[in-house]
matplotlib code that plots the C-alpha trace (Angstrom):
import matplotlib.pyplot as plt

x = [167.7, 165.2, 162.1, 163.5, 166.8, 164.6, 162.4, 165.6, 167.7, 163.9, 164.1, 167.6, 167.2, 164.4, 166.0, 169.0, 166.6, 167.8, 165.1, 163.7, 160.2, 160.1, 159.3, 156.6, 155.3, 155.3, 154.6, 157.3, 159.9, 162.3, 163.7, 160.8, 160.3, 157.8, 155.9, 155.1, 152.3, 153.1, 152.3, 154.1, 156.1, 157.4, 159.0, 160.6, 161.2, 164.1, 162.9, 161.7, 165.0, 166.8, 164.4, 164.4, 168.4, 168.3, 165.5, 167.3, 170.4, 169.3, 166.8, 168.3, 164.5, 164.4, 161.1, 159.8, 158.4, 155.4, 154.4, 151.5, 148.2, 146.7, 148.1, 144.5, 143.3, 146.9, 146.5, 143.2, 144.4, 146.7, 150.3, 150.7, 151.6, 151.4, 150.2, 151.2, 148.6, 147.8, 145.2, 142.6, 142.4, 139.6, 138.8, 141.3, 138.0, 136.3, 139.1, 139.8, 136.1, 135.9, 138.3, 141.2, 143.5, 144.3, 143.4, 146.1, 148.8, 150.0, 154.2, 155.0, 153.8, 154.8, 153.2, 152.5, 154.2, 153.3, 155.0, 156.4, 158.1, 162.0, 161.5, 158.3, 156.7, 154.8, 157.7, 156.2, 159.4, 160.1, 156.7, 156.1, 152.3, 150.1, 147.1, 149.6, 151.7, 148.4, 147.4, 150.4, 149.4, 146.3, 147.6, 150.1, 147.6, 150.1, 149.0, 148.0, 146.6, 144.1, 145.3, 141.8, 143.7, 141.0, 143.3, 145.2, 141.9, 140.7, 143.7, 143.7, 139.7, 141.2, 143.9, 141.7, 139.4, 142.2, 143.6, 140.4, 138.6, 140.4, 138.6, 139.2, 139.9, 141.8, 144.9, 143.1, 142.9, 140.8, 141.0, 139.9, 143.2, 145.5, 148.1, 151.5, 149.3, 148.6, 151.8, 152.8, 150.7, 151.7, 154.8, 153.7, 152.0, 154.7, 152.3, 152.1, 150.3, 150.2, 151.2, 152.7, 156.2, 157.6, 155.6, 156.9, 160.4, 159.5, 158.4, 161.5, 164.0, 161.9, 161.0, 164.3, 161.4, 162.4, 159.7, 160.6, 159.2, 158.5, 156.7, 157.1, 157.2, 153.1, 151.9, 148.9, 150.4, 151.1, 149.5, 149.6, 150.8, 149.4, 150.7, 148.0, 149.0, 147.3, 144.7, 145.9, 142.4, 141.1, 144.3, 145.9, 149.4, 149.9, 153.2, 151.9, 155.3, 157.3, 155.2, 154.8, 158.4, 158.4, 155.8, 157.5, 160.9, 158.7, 157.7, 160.6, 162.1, 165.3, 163.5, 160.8, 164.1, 165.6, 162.5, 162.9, 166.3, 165.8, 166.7, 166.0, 168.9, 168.7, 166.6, 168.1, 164.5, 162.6, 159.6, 159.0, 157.9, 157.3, 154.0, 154.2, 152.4, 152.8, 148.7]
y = [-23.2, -20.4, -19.7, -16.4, -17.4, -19.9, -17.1, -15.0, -17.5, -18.2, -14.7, -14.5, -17.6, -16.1, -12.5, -14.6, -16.4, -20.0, -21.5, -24.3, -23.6, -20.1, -21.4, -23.4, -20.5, -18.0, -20.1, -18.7, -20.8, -18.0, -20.5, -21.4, -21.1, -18.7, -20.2, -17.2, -17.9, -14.7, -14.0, -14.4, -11.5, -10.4, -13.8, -14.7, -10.6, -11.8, -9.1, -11.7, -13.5, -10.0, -9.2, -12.6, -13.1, -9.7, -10.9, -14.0, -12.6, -10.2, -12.4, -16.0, -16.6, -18.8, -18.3, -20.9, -19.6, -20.7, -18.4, -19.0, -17.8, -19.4, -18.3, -17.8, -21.6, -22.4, -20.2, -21.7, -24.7, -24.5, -24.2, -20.7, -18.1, -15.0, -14.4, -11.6, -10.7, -8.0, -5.8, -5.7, -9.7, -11.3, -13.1, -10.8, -9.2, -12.5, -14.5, -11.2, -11.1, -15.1, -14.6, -16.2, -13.0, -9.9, -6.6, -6.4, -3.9, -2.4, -2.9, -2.8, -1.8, -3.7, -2.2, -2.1, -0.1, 1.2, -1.2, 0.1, -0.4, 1.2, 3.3, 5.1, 6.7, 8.9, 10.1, 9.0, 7.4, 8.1, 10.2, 10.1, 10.0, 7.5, 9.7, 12.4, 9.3, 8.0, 11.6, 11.2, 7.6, 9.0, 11.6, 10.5, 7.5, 4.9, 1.1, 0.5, -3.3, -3.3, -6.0, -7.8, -8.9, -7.1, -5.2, -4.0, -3.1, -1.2, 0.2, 1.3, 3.0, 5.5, 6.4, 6.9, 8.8, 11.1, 11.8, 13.1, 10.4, 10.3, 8.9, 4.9, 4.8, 2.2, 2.8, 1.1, -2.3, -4.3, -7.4, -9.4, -10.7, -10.3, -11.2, -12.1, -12.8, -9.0, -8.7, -10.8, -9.1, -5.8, -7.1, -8.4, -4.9, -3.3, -1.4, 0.0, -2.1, -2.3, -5.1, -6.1, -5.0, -8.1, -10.5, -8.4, -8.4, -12.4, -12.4, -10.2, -12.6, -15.4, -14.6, -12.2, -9.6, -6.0, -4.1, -2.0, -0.3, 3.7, 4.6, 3.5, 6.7, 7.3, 6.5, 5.1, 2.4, 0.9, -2.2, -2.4, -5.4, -6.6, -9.0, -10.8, -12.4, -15.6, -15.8, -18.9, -18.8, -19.9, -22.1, -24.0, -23.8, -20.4, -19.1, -15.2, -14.5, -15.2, -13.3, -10.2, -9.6, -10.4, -7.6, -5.4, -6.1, -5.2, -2.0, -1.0, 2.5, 0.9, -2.0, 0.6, 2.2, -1.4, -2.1, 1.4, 0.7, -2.8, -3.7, -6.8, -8.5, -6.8, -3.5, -0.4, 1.5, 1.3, -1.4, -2.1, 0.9, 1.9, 1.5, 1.1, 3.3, 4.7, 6.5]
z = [-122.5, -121.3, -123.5, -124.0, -125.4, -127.5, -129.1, -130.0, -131.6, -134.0, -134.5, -135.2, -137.7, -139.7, -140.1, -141.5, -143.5, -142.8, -141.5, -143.0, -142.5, -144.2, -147.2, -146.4, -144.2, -147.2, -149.7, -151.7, -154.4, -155.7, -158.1, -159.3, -163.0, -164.6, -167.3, -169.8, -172.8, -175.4, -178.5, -182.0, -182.6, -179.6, -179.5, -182.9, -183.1, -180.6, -177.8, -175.6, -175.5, -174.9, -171.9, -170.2, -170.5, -169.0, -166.0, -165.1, -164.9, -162.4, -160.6, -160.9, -161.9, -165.0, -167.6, -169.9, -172.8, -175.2, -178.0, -180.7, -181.4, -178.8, -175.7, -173.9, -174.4, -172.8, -170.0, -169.6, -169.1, -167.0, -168.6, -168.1, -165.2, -167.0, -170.6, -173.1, -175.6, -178.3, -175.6, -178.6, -179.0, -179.3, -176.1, -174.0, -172.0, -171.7, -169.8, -167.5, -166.4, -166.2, -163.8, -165.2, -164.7, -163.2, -165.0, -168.0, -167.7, -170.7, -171.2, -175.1, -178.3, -181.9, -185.4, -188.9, -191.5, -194.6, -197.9, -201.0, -204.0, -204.0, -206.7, -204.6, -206.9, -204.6, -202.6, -199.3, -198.0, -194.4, -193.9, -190.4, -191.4, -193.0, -194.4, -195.7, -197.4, -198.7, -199.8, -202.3, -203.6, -204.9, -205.9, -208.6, -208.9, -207.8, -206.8, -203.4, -202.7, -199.6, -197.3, -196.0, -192.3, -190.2, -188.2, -191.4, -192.9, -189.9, -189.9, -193.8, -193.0, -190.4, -192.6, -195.8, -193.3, -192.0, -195.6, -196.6, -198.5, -201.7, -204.4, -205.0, -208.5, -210.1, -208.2, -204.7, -205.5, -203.0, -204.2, -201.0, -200.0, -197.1, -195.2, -197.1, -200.2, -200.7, -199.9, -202.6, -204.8, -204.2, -204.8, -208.4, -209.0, -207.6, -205.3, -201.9, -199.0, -195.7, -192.9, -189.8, -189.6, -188.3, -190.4, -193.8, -192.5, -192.2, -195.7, -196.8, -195.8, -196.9, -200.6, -201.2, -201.4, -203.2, -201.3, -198.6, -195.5, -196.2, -193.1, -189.6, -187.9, -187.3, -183.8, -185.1, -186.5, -183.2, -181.4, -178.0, -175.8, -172.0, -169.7, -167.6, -164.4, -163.8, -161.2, -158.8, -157.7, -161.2, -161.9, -158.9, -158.7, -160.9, -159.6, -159.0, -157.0, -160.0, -162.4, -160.4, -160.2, -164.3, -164.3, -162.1, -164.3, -167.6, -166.0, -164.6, -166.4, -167.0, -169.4, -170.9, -172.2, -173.5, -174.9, -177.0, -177.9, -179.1, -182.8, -184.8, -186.2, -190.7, -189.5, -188.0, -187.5, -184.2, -184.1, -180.4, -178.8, -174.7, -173.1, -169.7, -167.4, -163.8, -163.9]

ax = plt.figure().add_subplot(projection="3d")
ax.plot(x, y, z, "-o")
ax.set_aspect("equal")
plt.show()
């Protein structure tokens, strides 16, 4: 056999993709899993489950998933390929500039909503914004319980801001607590209070709560989600190929629109909200 007969049949083999050295030569393994670190919500919301069923199918790719409150520390050391993180979370700058990962890309937002009772005494129900709902509460003078969780409570400043500074009279309780306990309160005082949607509609189910969400509408009360993609540089053996085409899935029009669409299993209103960007 002529070298030039040799050289086409190699050509031949690679363009058919058979040969057995072209995955050692580009250091690809399509069936590789892709370990993904996210946070909380997007996981026990159920999206997560809806968007990887939806990946693998189309990719054959399977994703491991591990979600807590930690994801940064497990990236760090080692367990992660891509990481999804609230953009705003503490630490999120300082493990881009170590190097860690890439610059984030922004693919989701979750929120909070505004709590009330069901009888709604200040006929805010279904507002589509916060500062004219909380307008009405001080208004009529009904009870509002300040939830201390420093995003709610950064949150509750710009709202008081935009509604003009009403006067905190008796009716705005700030009472230090937070979380599911002012929650739990408002509940007692059968008061309006703010909180994560998905950790409320946690608590719902949980404590056979009577509150309800009365807005959901207002942009502002949405928290945007990145995914990082692990530097291989940083962390040996970070499968970049796998989490690219995650990222380029997650970005993809066709799952920006799922993502819109998506509805928890007990709540028909929209909580997961678009945010990728082509800019």
């Amino acid at each position: 056999m002529n070298n030039a007969f040799k050289i086409l049949i190699l050509l031949l083999t690679l363009m058919l993709g058979v040969c057995p050295l072209a995955k050692a030569q580009t250091g690809v393994d399509s069936s590789r899993a892709i370990r993904l670190a996210v946070v909380i919500t997007p996981q026990y919301s159920g999206l997560m489950d809806v968007l990887i069923e939806d990946f693998k199918k189309a990719s054959g790719i399977p994703v491991q998933v591990y979600s807590g409150t930690d994801v940064l520390r497990h990236a760090r050391s080692g367990k992660a390929d891509m990481v999804i993180v609230h953009y705003g979370k503490k630490g999120v700058e300082q493990f881009v500039l170590e190097g860690y990962g890439a610059w984030p890309k922004l693919i989701f937002s979750n929120q909070a909503v505004l709590i009330g009772p069901k009888t709604d005494p200040a006929k805010v129900r279904n507002l589509s914004n916060v500062a004219t709902a909380l307008k009405r509460i001080a208004k009529v003078k009904a009870p509002f319980v300040s939830n201390s969780g420093k995003s709610m409570a950064y949150l509750e400043k710009i709202f008081w801001q935009a509604a003009g500074q009403p006067d905190k009279g008796n009716w705005f309780m700030d009472t230090g607590v937070g979380r599911g306990k002012a929650v739990r309160l408002a509940e007692k005082l059968q008061a309006y209070v703010m909180w994560g949607a998905y950790p409320f509609l946690r608590y719902k189910g949980k404590h056979n709560s009577k509150l309800e969400i009365m807005v959901s509408a207002d942009p502002l009360l949405q928290r945007v989600m990145a995914a990082i993609i692990i530097n291989p540089e940083k962390i040996e053996g970070a499968n970049v190929h796998g989490a690219t085409l995650f990222l380029d899935y997650l970005l993809n029009p066709k799952t920006q629109a799922k993502i819109a669409a998506f509805r928890s299993p007990g709540c028909n209103k929209q909580l997961w909200w678009p945010a990728g960007r082509d800019n």
